[in-house]
N, C-alpha and C positions, 0 to 999 in steps of 0.2 A: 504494500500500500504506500509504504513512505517513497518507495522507489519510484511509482507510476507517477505519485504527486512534484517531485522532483524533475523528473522528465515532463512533464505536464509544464512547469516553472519555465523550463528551459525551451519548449516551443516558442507558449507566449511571448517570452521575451526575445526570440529569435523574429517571432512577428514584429513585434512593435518596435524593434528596430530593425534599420535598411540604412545601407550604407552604397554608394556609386558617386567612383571619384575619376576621372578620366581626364588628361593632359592633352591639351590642343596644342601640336607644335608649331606648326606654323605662327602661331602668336605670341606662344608661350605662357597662354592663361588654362586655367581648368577650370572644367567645371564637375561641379559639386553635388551631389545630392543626398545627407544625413537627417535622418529621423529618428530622433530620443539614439542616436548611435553614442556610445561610449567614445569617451574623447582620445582616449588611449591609444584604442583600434583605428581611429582616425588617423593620426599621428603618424600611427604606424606604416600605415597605408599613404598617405602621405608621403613619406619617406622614401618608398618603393618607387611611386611613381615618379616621384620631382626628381628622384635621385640625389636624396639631401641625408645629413646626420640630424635625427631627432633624436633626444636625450630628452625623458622622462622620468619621475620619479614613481615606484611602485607603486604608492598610496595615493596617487591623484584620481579623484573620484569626480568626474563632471561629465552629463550628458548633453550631446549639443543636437540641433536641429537648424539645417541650416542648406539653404536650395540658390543656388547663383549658376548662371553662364557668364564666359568671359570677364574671369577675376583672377586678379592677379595672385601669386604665392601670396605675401607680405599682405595684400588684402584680406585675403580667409586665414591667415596664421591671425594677423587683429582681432579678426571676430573671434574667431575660433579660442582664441586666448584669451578674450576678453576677461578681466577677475584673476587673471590669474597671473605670475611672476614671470617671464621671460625675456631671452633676451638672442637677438638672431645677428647672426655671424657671415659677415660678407665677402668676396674674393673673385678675384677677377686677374688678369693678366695688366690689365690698364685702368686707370678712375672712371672711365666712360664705357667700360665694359662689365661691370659688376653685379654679383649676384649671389644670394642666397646659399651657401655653403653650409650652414649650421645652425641648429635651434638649439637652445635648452633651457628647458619649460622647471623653474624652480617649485612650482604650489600656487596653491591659492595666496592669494595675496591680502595680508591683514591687515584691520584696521590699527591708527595706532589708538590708545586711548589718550582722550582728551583731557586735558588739564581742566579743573575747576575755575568756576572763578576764580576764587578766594587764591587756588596756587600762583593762576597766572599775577592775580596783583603781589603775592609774596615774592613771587620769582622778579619782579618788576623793581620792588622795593632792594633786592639784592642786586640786581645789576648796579641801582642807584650809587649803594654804599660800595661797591666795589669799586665805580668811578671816581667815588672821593676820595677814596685809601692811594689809588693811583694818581689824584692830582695831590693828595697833600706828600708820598714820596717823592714823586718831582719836586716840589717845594722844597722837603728836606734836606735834597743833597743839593742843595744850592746853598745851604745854612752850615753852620755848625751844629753837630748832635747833640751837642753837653749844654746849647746856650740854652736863655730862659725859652725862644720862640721854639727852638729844636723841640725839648723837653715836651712844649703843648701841642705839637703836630703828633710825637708819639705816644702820647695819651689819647690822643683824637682816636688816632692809628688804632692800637687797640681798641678804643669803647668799639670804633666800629664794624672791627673783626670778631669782638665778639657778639656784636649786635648782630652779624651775619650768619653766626654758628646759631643763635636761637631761632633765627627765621629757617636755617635748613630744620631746624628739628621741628617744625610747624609744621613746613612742607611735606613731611611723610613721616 
């Protein structure tokens, strides 16, 4: 039973997805036609025909769907890649001859997370005081360190070095 249901899984899905990828030379476009096909197989396929290196990772998990005539590589690798990290490798014999030599597709591509308010104004507050620690050493070595004005630059210097360490321990 579990075995029929299994095979059963593996039709379906071999329905619902369709894959036809075919290379017009004369132009040097392809045309495309994936439905809910696995991006992998794609890729793969791909590869074969363009006559390119694709480099994937194992765990890349995305299904595309996607129907074009007369589209260029660099065109359907965009879409096709769309979300996700890559980065494609060129070569040619000459600059006005080049072309598409190498893919490799890193993952899905993350958000970063966003700073708070409240951080972005602390991080804000710290650039501040880091700017005045650097104009009041300018100032300093333009003085004597031992004088009376010396002495009040490097108290400054500290309160606001340490005014800096309390605002990182806020931030996180």
């Amino acid at each position: 039973m579990l075995l029929h249901m299994a095979a059963t899984c593996c039709v379906i899905y071999a329905l619902s997805s369709s894959l036809n990828l075919r290379l017009n030379d004369g132009k040097r476009t392809l045309q495309i036609e994936a439905k809910n096909a696995d991006l992998k197989q794609v890729l793969w396929k791909l590869a074969t025909v363009a006559n390119i290196t694709i480099e994937y990772p194992v765990a890349l998990k995305k299904t595309i769907t996607i129907h074009k005539d007369d589209i260029s590589l660099r065109d359907v690798l965009k879409r096709m890649l769309k979300g996700v990290n890559y980065v494609i490798f060129y070569s040619g014999p000459n600059p006005n001859q080049v072309e598409i030599s190498k893919v490799k597709v890193m993952g899905k591509a993350g958000r970063r997370k966003s700073k708070s308010i409240r951080q972005r104004q602390l991080a804000g507050r710290k650039k501040s005081y880091q700017r005045k620690i650097v104009s009041l050493k300018r100032r300093l070595s333009k003085i004597d360190a031992n004088s009376r004005r010396g002495k009040s630059y490097l108290n400054r210097i500290k309160r606001l070095e340490k005014t800096i360490q309390q605002l990182e321990r806020q931030m996180y």
